[in-house]
ROMI-582790 format. One record per atom (N, C-alpha, C): atom name; z, x, y. Coordinates in steps of 0.001 Angstrom, whole numbers, plus 500000, padded with zeros to 6 digits. Atoms other than C-alpha are relative to their C-alpha. Layout:
! residues N
CA; Z; X; Y
...
This chain:
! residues 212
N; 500785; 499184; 499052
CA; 876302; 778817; 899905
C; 499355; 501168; 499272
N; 500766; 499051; 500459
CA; 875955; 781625; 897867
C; 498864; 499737; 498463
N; 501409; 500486; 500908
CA; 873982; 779573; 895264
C; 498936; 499807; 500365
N; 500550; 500025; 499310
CA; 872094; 778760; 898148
C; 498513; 501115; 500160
N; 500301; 498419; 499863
CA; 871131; 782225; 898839
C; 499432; 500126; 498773
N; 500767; 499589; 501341
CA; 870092; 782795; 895131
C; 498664; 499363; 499523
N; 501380; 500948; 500441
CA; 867610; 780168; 894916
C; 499240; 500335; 501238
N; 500808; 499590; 498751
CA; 866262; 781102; 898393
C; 499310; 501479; 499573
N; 500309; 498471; 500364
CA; 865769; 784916; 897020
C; 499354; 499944; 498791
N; 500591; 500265; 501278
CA; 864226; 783593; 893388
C; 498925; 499411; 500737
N; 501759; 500443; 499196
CA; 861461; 781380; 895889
C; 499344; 501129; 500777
N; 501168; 498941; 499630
CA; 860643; 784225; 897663
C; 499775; 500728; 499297
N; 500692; 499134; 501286
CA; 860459; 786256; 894505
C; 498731; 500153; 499935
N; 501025; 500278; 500702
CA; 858128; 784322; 893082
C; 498755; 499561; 501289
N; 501335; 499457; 499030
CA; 856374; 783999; 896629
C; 499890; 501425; 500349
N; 500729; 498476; 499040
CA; 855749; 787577; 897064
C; 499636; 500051; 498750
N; 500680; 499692; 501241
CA; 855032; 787738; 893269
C; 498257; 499793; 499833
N; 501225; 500458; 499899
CA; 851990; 785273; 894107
C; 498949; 500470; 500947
N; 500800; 499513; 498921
CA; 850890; 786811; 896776
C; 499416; 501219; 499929
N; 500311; 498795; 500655
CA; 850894; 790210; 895455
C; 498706; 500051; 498878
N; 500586; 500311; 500705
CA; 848826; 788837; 893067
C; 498432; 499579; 500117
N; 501404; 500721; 499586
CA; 846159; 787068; 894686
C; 499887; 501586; 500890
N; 500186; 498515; 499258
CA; 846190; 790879; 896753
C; 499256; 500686; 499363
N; 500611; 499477; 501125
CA; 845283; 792365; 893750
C; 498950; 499908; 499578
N; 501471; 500617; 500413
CA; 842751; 790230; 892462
C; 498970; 499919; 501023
N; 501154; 499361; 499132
CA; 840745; 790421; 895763
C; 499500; 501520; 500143
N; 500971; 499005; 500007
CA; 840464; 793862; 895704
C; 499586; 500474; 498748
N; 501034; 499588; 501641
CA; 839859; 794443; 891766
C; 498593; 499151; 500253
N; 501470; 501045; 499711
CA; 836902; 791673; 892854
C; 499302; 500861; 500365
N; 500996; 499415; 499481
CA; 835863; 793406; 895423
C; 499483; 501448; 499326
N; 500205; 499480; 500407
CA; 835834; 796460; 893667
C; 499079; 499965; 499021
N; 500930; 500445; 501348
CA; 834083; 795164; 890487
C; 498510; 499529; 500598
N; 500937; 500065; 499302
CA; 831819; 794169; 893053
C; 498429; 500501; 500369
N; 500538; 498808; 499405
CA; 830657; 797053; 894819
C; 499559; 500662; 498678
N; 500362; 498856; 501461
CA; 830112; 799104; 891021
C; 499066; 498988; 499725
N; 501418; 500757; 500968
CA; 828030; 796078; 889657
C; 498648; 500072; 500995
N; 500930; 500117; 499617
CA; 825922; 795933; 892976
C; 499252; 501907; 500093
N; 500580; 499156; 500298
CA; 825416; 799764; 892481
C; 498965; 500614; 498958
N; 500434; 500356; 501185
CA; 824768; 799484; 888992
C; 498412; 499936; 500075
N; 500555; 500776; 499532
CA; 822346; 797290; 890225
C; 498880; 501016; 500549
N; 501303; 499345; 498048
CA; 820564; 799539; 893375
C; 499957; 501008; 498489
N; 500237; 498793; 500517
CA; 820663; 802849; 890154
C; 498978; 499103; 499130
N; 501084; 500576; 500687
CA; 818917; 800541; 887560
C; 498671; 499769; 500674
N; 500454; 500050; 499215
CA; 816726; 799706; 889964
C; 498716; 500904; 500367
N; 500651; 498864; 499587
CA; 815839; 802942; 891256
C; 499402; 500680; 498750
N; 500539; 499496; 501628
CA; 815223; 804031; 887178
C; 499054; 499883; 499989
N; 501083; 500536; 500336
CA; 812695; 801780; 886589
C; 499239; 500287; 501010
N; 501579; 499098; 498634
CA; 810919; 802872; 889985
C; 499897; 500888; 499510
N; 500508; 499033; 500342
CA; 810966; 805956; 888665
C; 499231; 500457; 498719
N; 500924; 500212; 501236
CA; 809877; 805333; 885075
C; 498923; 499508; 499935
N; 500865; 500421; 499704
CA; 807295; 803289; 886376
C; 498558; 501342; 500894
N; 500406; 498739; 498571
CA; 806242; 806172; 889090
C; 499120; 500940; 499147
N; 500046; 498683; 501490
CA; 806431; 808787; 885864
C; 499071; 499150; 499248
N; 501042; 500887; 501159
CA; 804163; 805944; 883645
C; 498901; 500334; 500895
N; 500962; 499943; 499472
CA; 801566; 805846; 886021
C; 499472; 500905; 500307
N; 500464; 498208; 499795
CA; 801329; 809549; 886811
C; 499599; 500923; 498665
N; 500157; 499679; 501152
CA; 801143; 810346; 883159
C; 498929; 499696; 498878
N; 501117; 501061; 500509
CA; 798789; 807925; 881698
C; 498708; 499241; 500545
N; 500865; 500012; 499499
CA; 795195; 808051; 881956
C; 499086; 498436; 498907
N; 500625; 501102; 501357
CA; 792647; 804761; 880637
C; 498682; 500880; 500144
N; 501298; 499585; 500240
CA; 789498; 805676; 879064
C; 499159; 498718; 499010
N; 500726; 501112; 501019
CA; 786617; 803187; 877718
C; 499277; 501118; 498936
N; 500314; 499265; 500681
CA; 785764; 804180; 874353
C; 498970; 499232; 499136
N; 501310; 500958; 500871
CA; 782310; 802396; 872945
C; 499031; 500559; 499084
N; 501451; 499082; 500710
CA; 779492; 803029; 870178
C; 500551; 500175; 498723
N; 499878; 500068; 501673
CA; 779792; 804611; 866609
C; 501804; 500470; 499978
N; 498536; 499949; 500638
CA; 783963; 804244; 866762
C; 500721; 498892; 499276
N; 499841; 501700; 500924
CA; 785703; 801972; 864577
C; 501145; 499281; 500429
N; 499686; 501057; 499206
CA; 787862; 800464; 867403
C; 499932; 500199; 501854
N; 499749; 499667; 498494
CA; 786445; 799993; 870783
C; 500399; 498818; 500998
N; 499466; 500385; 499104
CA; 787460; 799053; 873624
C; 501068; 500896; 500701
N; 498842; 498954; 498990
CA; 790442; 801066; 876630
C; 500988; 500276; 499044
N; 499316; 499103; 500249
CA; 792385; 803509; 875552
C; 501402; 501044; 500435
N; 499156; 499729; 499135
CA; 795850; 804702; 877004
C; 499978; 501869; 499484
N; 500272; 498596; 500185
CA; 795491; 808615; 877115
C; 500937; 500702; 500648
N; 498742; 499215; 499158
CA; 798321; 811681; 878048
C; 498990; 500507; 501233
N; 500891; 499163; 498783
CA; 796749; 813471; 881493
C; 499757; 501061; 498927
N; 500470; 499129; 500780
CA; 794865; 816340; 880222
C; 499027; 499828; 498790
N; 500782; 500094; 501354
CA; 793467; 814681; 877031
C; 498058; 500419; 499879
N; 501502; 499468; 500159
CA; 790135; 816004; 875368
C; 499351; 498489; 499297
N; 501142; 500961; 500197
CA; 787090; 813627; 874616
C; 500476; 499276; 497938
N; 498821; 500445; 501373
CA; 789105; 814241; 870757
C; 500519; 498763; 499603
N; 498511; 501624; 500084
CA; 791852; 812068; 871539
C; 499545; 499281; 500144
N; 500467; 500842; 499953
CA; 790160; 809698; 872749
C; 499258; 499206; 498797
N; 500275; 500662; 501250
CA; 788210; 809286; 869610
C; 500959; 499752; 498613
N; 499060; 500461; 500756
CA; 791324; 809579; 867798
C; 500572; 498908; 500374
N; 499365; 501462; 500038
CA; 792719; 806668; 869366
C; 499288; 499102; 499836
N; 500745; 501017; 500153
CA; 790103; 804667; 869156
C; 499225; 499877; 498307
N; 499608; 499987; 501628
CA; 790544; 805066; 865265
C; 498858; 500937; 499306
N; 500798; 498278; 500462
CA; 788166; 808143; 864893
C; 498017; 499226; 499941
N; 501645; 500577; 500459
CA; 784040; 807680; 863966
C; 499271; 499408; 499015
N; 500244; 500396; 501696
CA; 781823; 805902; 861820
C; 499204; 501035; 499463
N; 500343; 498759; 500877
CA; 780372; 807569; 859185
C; 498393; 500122; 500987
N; 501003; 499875; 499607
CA; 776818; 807084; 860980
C; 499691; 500288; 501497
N; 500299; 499996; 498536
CA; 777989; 808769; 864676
C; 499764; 501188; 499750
N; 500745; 498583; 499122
CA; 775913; 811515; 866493
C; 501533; 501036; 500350
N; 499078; 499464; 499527
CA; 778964; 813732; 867533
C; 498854; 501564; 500556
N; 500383; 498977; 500232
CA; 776838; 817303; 867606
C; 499501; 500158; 501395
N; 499965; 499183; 498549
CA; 775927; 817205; 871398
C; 500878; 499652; 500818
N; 498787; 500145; 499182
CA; 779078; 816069; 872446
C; 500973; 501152; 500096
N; 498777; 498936; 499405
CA; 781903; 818308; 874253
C; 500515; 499884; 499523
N; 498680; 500608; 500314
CA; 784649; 817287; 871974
C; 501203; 500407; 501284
N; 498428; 499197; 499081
CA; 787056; 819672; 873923
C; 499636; 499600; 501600
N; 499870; 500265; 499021
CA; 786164; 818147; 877300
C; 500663; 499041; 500567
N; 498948; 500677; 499628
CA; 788806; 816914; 879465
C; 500015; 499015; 501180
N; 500133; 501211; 499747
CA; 788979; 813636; 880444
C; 500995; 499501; 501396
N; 499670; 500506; 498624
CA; 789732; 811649; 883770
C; 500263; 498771; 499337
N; 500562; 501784; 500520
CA; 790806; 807932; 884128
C; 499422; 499590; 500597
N; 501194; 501139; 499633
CA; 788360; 805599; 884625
C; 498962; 500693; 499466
N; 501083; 498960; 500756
CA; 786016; 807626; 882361
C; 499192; 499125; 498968
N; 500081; 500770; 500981
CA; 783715; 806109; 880094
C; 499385; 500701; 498554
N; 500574; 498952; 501254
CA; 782738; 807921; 876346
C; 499239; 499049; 499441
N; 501043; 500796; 500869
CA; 779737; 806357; 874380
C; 499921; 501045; 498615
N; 500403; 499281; 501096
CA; 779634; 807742; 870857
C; 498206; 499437; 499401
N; 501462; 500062; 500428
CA; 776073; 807671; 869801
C; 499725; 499658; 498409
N; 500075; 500111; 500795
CA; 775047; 806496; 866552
C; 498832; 501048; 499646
N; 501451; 498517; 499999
CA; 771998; 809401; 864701
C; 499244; 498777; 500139
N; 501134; 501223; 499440
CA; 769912; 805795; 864834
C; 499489; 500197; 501453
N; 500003; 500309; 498871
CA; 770458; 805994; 868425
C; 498587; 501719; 500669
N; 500534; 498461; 499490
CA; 769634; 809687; 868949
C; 498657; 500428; 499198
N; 501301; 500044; 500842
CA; 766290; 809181; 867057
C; 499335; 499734; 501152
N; 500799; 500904; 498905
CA; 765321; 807116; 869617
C; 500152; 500435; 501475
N; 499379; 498850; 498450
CA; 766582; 809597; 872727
C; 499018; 501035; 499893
N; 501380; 498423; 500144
CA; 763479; 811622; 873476
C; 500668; 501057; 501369
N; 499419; 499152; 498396
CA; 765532; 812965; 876869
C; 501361; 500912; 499440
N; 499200; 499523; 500016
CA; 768145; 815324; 875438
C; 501231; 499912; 501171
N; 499158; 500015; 498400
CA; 769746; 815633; 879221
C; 500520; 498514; 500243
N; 499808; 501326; 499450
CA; 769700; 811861; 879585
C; 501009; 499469; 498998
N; 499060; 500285; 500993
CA; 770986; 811542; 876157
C; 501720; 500272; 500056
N; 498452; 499429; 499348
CA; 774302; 813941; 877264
C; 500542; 499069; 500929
N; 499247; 500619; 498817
CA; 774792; 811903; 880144
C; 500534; 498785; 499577
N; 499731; 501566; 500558
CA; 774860; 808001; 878415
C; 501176; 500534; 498927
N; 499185; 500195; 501228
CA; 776978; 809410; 875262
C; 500987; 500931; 500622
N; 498706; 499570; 499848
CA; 779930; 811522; 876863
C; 500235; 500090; 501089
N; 499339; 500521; 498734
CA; 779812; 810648; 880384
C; 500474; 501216; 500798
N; 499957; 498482; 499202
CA; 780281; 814675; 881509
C; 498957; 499762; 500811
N; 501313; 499629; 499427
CA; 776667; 814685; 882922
C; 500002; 499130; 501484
N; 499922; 500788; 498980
CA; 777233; 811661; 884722
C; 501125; 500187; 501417
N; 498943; 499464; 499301
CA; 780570; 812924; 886146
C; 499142; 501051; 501570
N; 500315; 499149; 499112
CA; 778895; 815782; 887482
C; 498860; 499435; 500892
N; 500834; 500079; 498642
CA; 776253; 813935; 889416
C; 501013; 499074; 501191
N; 499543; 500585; 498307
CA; 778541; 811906; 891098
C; 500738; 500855; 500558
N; 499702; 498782; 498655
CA; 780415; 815245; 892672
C; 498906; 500132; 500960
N; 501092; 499833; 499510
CA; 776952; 816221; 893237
C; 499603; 499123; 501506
N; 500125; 501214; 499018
CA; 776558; 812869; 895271
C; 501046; 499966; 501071
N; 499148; 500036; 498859
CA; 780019; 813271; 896794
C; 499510; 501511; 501169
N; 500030; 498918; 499134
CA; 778899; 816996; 898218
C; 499322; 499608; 501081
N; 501075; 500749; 499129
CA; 775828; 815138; 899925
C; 501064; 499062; 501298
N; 499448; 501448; 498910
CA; 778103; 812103; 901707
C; 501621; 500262; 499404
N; 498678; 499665; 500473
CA; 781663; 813223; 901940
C; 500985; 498255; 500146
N; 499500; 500995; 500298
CA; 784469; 810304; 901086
C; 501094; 499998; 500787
N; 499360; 500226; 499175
CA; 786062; 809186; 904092
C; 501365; 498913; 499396
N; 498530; 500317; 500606
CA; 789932; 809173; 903239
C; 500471; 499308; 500790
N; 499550; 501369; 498797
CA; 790634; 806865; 906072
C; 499505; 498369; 499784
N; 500679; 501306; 499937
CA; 788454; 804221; 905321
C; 499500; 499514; 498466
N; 500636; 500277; 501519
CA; 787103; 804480; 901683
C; 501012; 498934; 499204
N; 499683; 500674; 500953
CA; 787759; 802156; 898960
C; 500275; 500141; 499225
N; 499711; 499833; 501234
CA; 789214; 801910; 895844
C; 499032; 501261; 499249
N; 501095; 500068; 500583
CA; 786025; 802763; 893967
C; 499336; 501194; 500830
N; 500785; 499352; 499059
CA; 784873; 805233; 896844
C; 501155; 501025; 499367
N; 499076; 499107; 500413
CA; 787969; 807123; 896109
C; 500256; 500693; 498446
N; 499657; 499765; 500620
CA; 788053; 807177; 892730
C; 498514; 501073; 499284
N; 501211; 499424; 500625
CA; 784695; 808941; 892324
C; 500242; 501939; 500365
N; 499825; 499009; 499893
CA; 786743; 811926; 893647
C; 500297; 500536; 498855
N; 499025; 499197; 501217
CA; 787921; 814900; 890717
C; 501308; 499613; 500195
N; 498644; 500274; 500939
CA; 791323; 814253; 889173
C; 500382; 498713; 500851
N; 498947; 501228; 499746
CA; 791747; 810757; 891494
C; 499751; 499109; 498774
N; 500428; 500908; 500809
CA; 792019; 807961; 889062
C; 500981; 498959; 500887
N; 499963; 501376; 499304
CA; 792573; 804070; 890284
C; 501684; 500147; 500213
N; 498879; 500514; 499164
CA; 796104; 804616; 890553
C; 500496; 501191; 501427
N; 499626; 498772; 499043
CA; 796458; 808057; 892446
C; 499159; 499124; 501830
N; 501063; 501017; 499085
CA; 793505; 805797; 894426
C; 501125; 499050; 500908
N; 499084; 501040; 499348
CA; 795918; 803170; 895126
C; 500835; 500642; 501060
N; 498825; 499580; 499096
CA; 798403; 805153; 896676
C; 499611; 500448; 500883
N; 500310; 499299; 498708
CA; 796296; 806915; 899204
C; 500038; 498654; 500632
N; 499708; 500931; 499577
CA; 795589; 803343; 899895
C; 501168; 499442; 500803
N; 499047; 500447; 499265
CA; 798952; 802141; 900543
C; 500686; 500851; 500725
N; 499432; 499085; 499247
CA; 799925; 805518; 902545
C; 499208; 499628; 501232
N; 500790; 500488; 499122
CA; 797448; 804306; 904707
C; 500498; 499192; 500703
N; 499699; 501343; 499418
CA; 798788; 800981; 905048
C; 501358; 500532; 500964
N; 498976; 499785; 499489
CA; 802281; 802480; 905720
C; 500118; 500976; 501093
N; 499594; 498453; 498740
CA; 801949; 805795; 907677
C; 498761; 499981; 500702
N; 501080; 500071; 499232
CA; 798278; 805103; 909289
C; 498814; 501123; 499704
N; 501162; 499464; 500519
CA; 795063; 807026; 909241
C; 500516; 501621; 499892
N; 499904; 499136; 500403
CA; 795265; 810587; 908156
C; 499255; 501049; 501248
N; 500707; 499231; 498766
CA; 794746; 813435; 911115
C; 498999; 500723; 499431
N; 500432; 498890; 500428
CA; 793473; 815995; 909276
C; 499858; 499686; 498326
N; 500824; 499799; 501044
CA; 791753; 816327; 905425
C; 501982; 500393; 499205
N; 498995; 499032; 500789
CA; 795163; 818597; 904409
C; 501250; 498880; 499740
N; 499104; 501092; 499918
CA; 797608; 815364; 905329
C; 500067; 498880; 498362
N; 499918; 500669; 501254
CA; 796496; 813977; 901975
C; 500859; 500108; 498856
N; 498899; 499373; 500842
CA; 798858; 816080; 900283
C; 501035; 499198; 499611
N; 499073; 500285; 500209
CA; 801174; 814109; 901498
C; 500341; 498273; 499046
N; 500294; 500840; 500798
CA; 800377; 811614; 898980
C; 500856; 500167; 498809
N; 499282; 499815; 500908
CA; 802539; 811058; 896406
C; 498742; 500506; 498267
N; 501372; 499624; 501172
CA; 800439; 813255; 893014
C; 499247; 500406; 500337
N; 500841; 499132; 499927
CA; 798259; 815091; 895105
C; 500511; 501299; 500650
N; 499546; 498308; 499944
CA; 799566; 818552; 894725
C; 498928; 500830; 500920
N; 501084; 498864; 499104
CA; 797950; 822277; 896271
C; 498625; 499258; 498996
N; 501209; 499673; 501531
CA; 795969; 822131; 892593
C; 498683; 499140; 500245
N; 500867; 501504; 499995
CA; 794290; 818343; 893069
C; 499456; 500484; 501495
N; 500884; 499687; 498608
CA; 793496; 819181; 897141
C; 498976; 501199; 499810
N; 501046; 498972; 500155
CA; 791865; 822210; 896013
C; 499045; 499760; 499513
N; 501439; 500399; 500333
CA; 789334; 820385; 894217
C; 499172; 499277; 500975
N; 501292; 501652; 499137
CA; 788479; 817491; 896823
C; 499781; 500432; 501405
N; 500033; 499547; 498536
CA; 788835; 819550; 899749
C; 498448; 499512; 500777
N; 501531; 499760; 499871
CA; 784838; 819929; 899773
C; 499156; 498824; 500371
N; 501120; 500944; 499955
CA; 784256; 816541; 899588
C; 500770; 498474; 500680
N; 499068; 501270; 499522
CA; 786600; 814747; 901529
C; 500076; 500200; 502006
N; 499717; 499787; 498335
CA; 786797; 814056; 905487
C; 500582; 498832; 500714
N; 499050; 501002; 499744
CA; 788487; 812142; 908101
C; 499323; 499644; 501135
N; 500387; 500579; 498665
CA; 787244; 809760; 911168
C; 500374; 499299; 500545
């Protein structure tokens, strides 16, 4: 009997041993779980934000004419007409530079033409000349154009939008999809609430922006 008893108390041992066991291992699971699917949601959220931070940071510029590699250009915000020709591996020996801005600061979606002196032989329009080779002149008529026909932030386009000061195609985008998500905009000042358009940026487009 009492051997009985001993082997009855060694099976349930080793059943509460197993059981304890498999107890365990469900919640270290679940645990290991829950941390990897966090893991998971923080990585995640990184790369949204590195992405967020890339796009807010980095302007394109086309860079064509007497440089000795053209074609787009990935540029910091802020950059001068410079950089641009520094990235695009500097000038040839036979470019015009002398009525260009160097130190003027660049938008994206911008386009720079370096001029060859061949070229500027053949440029009897000084004014016209500024405008084709550094793309300032041109800038300023299309404000000019926006003061005339203001750029309805409700309805405008890509391309309609981006002809505003400091928007470039992606700041563009996003009014876009604020649109899609939160609906038309009451008021001119609501743009703010755009992700990248600070007091600084509304203070430029105020003038040339409206809502219907």
């Amino acid at each position: 009997m009492n051997d009985f008893n001993k082997k009855q108390k060694i099976i349930l041992g080793i059943l509460g041993a197993i059981v304890a066991g498999f107890i365990c291992y469900y919640v270290y699971a679940k645990d290991e779980t829950n941390n990897i699917e966090e893991l998971e949601g923080d990585f995640e959220l990184q790369e949204e934000n590195t992405e967020e931070s890339y796009s807010d940071d980095i302007i394109l510029v086309h860079v064509s004419g007497a440089v000795n590699n053209e074609g787009i250009v990935e540029l910091k915000v802020d950059s001068r007409i410079s950089d641009a020709i520094e990235k695009a591996g500097g000038i040839k020996e036979d470019a015009y530079t002398e009525e260009i801005n160097l130190a003027y600061k660049l938008e994206d979606g911008m386009k720079i033409h370096i001029p060859t002196k061949q070229e500027k032989q053949q440029t009897n329009n000084t004014q016209d000349y500024i405008t084709t080779s550094s793309g300032v002149i041109e800038k300023e008529k299309q404000k000019e154009e926006t003061k005339q026909k203001k750029v309805n932030i409700n309805t405008a386009l890509q391309a309609e939008l981006e002809t505003l000061s400091g928007i470039g195609a992606s700041t563009a985008k996003k009014i876009i999809a604020y649109r899609k998500e939160k609906g038309t905009f009451k008021k001119i000042e609501d743009i703010k609430n755009v992700s990248g358009i600070g007091e600084a940026k509304f203070e430029k487009i105020k003038e040339y922006i409206t809502v219907k």
